[in-house]
ZANU-764552 format. One record per residue: x, y, z of N, C-alpha, C in turn. Coordinates in nm, 3 decimals, decimal comma. Layout:
+---------+---------+---------+---------+---------+---------+---------+---------+---------+
:    n.c1 :    n.c2 :    n.c3 :   ca.c1 :   ca.c2 :   ca.c3 :    c.c1 :    c.c2 :    c.c3 :
+---------+---------+---------+---------+---------+---------+---------+---------+---------+
:       X :       Y :       Z :       X :       Y :       Z :       X :       Y :       Z :
...
+---------+---------+---------+---------+---------+---------+---------+---------+---------+
END
This chain:
+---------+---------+---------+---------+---------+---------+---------+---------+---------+
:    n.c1 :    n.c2 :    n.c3 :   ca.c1 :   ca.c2 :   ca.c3 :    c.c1 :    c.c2 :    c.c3 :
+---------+---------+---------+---------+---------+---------+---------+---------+---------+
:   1,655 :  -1,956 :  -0,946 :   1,554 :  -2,042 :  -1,003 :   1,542 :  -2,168 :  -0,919 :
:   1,415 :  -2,228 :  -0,873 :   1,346 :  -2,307 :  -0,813 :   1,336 :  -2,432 :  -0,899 :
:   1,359 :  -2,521 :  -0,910 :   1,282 :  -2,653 :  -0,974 :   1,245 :  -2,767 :  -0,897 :
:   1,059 :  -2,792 :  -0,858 :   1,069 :  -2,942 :  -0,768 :   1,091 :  -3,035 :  -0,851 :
:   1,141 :  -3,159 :  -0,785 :   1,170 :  -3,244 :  -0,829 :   1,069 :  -3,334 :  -0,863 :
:   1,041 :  -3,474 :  -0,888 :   0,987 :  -3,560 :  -0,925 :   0,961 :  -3,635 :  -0,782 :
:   1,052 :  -3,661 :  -0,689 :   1,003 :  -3,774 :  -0,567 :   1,074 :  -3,673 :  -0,469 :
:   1,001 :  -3,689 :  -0,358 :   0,987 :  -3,641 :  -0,251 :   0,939 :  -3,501 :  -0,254 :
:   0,928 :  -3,437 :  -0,335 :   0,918 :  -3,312 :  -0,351 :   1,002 :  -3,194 :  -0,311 :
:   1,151 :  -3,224 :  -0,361 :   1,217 :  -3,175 :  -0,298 :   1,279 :  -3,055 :  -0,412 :
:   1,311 :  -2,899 :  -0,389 :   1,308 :  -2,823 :  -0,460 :   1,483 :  -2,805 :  -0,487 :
:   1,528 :  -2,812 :  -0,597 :   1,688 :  -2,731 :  -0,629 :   1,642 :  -2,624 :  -0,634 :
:   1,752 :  -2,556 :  -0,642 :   1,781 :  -2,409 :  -0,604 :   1,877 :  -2,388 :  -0,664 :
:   1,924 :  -2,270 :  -0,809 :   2,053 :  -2,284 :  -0,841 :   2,106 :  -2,154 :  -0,840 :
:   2,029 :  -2,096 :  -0,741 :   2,151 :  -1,993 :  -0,714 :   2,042 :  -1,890 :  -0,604 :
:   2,099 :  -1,762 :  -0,592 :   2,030 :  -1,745 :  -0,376 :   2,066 :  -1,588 :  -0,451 :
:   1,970 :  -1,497 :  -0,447 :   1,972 :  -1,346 :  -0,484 :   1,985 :  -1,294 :  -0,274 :
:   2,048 :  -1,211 :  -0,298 :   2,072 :  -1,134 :  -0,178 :   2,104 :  -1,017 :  -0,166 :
:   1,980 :  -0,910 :  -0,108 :   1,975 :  -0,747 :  -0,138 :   2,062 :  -0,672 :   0,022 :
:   2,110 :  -0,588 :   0,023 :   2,093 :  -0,521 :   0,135 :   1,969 :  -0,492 :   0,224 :
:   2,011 :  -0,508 :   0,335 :   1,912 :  -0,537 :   0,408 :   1,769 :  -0,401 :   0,398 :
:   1,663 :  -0,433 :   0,404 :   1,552 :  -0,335 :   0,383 :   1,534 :  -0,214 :   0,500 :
:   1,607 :  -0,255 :   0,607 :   1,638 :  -0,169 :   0,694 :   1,717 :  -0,027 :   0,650 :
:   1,797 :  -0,012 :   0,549 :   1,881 :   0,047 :   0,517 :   1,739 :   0,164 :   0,381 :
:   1,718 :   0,068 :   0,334 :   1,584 :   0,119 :   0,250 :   1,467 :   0,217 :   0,315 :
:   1,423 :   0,176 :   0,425 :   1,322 :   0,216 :   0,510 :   1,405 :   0,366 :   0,544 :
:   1,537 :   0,352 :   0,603 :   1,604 :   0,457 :   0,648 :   1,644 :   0,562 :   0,535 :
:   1,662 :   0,534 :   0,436 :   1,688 :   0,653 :   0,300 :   1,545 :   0,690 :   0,297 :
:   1,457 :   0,620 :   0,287 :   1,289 :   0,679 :   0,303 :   1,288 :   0,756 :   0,356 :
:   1,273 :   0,772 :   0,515 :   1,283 :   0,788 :   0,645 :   1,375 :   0,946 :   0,592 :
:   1,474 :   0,938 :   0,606 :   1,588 :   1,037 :   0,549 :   1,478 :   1,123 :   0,432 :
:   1,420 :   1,110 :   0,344 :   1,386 :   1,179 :   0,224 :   1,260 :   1,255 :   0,275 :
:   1,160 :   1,198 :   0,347 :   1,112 :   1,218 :   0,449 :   1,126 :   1,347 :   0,524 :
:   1,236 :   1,372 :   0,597 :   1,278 :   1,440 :   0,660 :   1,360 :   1,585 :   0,552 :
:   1,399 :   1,544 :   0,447 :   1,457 :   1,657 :   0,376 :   1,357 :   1,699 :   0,281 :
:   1,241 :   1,676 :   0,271 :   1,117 :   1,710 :   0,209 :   1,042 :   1,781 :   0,372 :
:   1,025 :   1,793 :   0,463 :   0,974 :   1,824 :   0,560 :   1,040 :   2,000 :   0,646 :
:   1,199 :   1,965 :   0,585 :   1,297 :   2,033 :   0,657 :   1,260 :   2,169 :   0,513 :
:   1,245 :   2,152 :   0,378 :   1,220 :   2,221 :   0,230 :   1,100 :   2,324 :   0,328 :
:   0,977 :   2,248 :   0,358 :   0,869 :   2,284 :   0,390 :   0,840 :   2,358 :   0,471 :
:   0,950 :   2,332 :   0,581 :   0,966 :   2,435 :   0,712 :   1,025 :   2,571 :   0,695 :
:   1,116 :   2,515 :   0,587 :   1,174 :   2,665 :   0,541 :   1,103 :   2,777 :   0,494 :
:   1,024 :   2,649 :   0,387 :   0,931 :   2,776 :   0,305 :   0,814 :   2,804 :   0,406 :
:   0,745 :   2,822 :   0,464 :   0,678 :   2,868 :   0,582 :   0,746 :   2,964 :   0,684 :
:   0,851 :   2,943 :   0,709 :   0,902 :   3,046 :   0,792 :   0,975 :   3,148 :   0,680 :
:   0,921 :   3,171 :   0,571 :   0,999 :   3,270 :   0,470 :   0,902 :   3,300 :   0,458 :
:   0,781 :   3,250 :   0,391 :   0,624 :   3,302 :   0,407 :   0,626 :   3,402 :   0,578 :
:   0,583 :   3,359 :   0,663 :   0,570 :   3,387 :   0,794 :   0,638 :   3,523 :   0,844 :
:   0,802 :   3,501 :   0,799 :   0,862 :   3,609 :   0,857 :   0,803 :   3,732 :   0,864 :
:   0,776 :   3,816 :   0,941 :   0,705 :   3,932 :   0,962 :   0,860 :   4,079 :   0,890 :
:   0,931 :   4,046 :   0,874 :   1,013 :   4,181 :   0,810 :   1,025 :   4,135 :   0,662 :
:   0,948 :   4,033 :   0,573 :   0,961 :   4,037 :   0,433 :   0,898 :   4,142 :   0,403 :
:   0,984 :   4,188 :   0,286 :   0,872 :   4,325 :   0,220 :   0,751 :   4,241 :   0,132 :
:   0,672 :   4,356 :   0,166 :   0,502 :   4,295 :   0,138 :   0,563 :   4,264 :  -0,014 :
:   0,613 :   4,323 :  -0,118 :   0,586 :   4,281 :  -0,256 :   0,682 :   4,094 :  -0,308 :
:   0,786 :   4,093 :  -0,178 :   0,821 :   3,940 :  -0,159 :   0,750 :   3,853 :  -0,136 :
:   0,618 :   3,917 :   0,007 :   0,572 :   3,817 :   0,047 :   0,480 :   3,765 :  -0,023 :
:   0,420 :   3,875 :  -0,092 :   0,307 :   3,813 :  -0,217 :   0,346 :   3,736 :  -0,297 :
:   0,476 :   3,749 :  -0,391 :   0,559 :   3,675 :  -0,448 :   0,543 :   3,528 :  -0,431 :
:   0,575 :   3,501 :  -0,297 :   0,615 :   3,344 :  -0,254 :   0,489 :   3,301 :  -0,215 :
:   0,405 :   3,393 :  -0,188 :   0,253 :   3,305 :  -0,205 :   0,215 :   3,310 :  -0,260 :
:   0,236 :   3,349 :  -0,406 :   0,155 :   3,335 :  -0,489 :   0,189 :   3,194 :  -0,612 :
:   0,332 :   3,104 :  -0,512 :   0,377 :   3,010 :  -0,533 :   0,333 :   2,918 :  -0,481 :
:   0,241 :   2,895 :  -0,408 :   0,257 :   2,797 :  -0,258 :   0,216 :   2,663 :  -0,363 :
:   0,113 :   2,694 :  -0,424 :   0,112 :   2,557 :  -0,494 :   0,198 :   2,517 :  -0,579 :
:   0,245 :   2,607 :  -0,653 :   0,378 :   2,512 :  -0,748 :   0,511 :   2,471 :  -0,649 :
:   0,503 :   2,543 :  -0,531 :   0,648 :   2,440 :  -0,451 :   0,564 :   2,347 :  -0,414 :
:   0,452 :   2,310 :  -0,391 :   0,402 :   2,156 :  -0,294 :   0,412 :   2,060 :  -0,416 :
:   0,385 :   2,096 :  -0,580 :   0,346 :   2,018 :  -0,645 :   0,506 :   1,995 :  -0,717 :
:   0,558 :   2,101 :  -0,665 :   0,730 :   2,054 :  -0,739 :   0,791 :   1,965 :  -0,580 :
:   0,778 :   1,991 :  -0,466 :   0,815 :   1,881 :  -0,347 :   0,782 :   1,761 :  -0,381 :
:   0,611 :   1,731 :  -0,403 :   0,526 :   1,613 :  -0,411 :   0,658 :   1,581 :  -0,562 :
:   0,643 :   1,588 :  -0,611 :   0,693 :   1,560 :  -0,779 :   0,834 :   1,554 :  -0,716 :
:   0,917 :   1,567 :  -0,648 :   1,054 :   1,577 :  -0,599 :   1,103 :   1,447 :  -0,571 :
:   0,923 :   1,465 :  -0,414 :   0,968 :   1,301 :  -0,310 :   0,926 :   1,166 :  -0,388 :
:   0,806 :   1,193 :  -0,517 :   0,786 :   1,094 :  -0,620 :   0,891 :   1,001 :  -0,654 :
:   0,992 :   1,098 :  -0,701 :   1,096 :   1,067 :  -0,820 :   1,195 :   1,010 :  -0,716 :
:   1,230 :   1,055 :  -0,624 :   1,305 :   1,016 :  -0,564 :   1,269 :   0,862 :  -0,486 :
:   1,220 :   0,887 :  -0,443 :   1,141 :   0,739 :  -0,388 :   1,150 :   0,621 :  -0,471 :
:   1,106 :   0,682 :  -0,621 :   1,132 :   0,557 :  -0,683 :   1,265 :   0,534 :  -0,737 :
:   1,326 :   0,630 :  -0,729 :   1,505 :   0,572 :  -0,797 :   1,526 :   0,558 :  -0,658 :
:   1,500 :   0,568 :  -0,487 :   1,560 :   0,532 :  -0,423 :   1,533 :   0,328 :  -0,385 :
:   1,398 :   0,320 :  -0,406 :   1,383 :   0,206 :  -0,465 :   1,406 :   0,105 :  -0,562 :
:   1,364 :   0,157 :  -0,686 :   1,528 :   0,118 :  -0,788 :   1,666 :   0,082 :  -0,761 :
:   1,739 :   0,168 :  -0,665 :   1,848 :   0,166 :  -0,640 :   1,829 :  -0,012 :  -0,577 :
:   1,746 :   0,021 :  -0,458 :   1,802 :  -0,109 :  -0,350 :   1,703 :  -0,233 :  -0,444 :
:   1,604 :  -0,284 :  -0,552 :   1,609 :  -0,414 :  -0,642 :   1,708 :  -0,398 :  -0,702 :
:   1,779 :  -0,295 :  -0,760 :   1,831 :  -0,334 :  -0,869 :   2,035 :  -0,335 :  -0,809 :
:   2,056 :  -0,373 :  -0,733 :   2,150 :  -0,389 :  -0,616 :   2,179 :  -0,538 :  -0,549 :
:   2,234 :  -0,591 :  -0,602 :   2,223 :  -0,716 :  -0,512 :   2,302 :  -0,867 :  -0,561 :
:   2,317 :  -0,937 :  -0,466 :   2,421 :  -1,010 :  -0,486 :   2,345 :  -1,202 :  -0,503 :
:   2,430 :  -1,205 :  -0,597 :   2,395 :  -1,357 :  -0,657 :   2,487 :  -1,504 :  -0,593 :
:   2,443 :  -1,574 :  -0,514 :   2,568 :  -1,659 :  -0,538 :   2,494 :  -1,820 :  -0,583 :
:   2,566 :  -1,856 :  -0,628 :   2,621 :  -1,986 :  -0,705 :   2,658 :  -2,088 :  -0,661 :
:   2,674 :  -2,227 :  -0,692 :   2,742 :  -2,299 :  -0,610 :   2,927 :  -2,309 :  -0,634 :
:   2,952 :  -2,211 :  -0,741 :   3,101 :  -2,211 :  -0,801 :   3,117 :  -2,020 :  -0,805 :
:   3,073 :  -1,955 :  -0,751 :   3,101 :  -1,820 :  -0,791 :   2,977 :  -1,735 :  -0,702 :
:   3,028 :  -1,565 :  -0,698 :   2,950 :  -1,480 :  -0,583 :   2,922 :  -1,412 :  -0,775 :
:   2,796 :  -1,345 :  -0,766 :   2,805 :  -1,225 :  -0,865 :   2,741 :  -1,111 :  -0,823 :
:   2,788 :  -1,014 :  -0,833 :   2,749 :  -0,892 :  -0,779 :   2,678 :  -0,789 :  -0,914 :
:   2,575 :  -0,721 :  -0,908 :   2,528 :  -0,659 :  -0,977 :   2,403 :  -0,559 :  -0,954 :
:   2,445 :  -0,449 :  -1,022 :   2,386 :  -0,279 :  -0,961 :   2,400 :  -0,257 :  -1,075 :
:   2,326 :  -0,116 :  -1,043 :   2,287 :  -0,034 :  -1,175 :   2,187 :  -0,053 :  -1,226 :
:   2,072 :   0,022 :  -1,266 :   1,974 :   0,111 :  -1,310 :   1,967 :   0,053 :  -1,427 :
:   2,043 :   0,194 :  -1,545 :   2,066 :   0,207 :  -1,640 :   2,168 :   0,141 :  -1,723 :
:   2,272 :   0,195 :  -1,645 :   2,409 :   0,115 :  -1,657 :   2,447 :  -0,037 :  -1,617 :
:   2,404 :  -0,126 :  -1,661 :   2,436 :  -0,223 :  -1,539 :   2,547 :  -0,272 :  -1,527 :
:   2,623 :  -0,296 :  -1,396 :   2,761 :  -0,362 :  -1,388 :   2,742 :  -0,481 :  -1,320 :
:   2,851 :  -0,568 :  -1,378 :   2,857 :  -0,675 :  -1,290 :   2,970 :  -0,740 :  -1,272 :
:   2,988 :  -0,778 :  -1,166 :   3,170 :  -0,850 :  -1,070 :   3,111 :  -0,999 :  -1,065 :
:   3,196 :  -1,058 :  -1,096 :   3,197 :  -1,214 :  -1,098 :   3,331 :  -1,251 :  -0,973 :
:   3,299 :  -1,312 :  -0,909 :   3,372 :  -1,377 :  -0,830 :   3,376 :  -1,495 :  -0,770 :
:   3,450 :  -1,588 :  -0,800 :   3,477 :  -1,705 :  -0,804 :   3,483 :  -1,806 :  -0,653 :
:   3,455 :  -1,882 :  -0,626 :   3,436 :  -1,907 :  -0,479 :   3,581 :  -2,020 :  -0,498 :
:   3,608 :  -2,050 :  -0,579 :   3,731 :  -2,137 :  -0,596 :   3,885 :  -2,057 :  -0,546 :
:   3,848 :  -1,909 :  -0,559 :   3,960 :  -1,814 :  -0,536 :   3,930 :  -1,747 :  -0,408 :
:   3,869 :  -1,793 :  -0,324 :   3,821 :  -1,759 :  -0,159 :   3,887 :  -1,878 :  -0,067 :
:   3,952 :  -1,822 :   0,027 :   4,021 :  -1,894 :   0,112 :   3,967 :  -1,844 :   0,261 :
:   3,906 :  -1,775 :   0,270 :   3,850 :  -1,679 :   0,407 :   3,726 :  -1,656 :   0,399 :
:   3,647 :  -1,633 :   0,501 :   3,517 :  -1,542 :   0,476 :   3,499 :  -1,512 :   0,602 :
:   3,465 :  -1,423 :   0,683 :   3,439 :  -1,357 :   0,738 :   3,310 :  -1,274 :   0,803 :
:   3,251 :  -1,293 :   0,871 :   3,135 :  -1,230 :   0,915 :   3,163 :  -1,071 :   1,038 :
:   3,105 :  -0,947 :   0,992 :   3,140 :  -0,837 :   1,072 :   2,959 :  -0,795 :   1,065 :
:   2,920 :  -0,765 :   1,220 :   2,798 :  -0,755 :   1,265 :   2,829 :  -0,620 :   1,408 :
:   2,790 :  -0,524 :   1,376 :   2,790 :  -0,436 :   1,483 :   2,643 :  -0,423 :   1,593 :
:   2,636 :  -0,364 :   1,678 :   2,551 :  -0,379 :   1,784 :   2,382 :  -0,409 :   1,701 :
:   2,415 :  -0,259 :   1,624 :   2,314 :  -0,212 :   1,538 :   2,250 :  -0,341 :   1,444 :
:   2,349 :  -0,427 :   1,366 :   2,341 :  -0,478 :   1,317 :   2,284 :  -0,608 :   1,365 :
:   2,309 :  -0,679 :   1,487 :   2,272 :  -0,794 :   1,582 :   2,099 :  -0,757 :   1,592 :
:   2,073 :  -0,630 :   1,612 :   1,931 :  -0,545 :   1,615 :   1,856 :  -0,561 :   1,528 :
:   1,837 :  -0,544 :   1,423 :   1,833 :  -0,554 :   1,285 :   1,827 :  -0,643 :   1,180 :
:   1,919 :  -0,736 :   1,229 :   1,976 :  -0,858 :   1,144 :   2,048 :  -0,810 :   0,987 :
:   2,144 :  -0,724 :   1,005 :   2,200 :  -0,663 :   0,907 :   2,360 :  -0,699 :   0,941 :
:   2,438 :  -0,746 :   0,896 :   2,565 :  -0,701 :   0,866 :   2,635 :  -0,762 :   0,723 :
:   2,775 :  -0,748 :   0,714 :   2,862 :  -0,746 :   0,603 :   2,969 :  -0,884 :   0,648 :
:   2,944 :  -0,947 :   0,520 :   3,044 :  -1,033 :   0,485 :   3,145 :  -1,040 :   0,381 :
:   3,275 :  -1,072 :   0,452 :   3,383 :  -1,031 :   0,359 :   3,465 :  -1,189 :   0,345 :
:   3,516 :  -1,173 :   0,215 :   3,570 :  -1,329 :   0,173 :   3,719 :  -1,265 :   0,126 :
:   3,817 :  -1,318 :   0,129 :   3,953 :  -1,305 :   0,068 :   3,991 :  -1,372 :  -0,034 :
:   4,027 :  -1,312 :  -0,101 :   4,040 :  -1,383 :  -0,248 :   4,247 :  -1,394 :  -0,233 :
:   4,210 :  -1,529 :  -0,267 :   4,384 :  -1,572 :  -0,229 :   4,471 :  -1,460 :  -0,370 :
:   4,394 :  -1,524 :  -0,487 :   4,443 :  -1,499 :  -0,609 :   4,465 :  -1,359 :  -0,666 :
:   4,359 :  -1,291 :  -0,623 :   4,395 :  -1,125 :  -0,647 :   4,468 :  -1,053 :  -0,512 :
:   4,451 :  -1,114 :  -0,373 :   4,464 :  -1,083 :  -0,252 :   4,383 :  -0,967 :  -0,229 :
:   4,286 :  -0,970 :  -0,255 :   4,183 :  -0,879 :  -0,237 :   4,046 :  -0,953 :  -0,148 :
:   3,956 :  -0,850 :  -0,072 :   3,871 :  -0,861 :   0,040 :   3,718 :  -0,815 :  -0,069 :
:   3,656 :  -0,896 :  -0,094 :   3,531 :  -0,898 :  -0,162 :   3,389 :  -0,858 :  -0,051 :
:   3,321 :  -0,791 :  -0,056 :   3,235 :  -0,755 :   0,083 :   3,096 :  -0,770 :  -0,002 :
:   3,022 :  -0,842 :   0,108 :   2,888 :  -0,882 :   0,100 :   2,810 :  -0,728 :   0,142 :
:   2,834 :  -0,662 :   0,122 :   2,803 :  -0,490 :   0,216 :   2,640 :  -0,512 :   0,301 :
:   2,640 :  -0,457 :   0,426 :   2,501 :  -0,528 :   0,508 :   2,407 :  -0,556 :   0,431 :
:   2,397 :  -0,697 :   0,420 :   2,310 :  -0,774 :   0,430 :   2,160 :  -0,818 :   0,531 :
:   2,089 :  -0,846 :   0,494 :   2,006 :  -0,879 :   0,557 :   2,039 :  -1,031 :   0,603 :
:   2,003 :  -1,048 :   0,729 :   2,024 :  -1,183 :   0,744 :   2,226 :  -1,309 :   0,733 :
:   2,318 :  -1,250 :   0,774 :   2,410 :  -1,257 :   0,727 :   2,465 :  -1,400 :   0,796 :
:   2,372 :  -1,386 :   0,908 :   2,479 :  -1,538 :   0,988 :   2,424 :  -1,687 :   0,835 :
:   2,301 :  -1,619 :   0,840 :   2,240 :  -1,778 :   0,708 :   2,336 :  -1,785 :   0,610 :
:   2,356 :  -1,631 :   0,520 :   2,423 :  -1,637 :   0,394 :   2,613 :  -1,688 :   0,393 :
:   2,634 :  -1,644 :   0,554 :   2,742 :  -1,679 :   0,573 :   2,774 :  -1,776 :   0,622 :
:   2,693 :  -1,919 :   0,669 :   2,691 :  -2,046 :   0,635 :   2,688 :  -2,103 :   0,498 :
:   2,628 :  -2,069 :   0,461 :   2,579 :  -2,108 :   0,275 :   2,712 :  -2,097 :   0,205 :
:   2,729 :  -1,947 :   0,259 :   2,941 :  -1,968 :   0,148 :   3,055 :  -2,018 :   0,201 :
:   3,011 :  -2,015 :   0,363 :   3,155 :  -2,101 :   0,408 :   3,145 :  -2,232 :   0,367 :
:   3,073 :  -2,300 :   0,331 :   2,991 :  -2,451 :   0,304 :   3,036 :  -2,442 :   0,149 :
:   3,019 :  -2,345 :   0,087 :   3,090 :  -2,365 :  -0,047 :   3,235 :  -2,334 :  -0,090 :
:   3,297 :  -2,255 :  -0,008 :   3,441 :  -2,246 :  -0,038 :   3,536 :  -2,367 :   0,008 :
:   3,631 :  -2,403 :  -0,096 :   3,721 :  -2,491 :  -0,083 :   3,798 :  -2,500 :   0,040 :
:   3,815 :  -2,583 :   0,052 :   3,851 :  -2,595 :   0,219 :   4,014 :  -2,688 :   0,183 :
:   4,128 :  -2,561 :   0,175 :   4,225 :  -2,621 :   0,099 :   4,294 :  -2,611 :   0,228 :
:   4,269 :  -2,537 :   0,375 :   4,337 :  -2,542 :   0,449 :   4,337 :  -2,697 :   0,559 :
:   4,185 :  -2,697 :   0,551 :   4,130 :  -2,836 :   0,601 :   4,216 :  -2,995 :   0,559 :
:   4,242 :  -2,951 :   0,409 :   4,235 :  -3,037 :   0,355 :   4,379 :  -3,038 :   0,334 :
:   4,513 :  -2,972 :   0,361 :   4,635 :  -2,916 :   0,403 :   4,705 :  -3,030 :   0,487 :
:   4,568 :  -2,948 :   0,601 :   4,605 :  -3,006 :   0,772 :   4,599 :  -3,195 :   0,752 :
:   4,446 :  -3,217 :   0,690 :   4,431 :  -3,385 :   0,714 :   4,589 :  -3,439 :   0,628 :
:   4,590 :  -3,387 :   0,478 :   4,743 :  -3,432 :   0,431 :   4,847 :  -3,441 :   0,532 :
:   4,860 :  -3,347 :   0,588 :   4,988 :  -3,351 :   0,700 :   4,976 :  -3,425 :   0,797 :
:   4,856 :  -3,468 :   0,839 :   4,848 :  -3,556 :   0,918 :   4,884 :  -3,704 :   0,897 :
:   4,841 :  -3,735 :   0,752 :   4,827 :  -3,844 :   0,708 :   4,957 :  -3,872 :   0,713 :
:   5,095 :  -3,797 :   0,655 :   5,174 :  -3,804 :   0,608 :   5,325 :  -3,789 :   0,773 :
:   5,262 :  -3,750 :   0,868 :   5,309 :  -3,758 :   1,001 :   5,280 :  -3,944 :   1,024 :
:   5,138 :  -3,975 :   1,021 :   5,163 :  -4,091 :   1,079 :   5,238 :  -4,212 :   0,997 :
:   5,207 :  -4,191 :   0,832 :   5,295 :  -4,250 :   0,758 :   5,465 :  -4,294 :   0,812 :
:   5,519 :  -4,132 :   0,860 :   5,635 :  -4,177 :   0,842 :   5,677 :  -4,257 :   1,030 :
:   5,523 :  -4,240 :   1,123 :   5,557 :  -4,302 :   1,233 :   5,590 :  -4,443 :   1,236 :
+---------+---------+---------+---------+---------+---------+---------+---------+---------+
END
């Protein structure tokens, strides 16, 4: 949620939705695409084959329209739960916490705390530099567990945004020890 302000016109922001990158979307398309195409080839070269017995081959043509209209009705359905899938997928963060939440029907959701992150991490493969897709991972001191941003779109931005919000207890460690070195000089 957006709110401008009153002077300068300056907008808060209280919290930053972040999907997997649409690249990944395009490619399950792309993919469905291809296994609706690969259905089609089959059934044509089963039609086609010249050693079906004639009372088969009539058979399967006398289908041709209910497989296009059960394919069409296939790549429909699919398309849209494969779409479904990637809105309803996606990660929330906060200025005190990451929240993660998927699911359709079911919905789940992981709360994770940016107070319990001591690390974060950015992993970007070739593909990904291409693209602007990769995965960010944060360490959670408290569970000792590795929380993953899974490719993201856009990851060097989002992974400024949370290193900028996690506690900086190591930073803040080091200046103590410093302080406390020259103290006793």
């Amino acid at each position: 949620m957006a709110q401008v302000g009153d002077k300068g016109g300056k907008i808060y922001v209280t919290h930053i939705n972040i999907r997997q990158s649409i690249f990944f979307l395009v490619l399950r398309l792309i993919l469905l695409d291809f296994v609706a195409a690969f259905f089609s080839i089959l059934y044509f070269l089963l039609v086609s084959y010249e050693k079906t017995p004639v009372f088969f081959h009539n058979t399967i043509l006398s289908y041709n329209l209910s497989f296009f209209l059960i394919l069409v009705l296939f790549k429909i359905l699919m398309t849209i739960y494969i779409v479904l899938l990637w809105i309803n997928r996606y990660y929330e963060i906060y200025p005190n916490m990451i929240v993660h939440r998927s699911g359709i029907f079911l919905r789940k959701e992981e709360k994770h705390p940016l107070s319990q992150m001591r690390s974060v991490k950015i992993e970007q493969g070739f593909f990904g530099k291409i693209f602007g897709f990769g995965t960010i991972n944060l360490y959670n001191w408290y569970l000792k567990t590795t929380t993953s941003l899974y490719l993201i779109h856009n990851p060097i931005k989002y992974f400024r945004i949370i290193e900028s919000l996690i506690p900086k207890s190591e930073q803040e460690k080091d200046i103590f020890l410093d302080k406390i070195e020259l103290n006793e000089s």
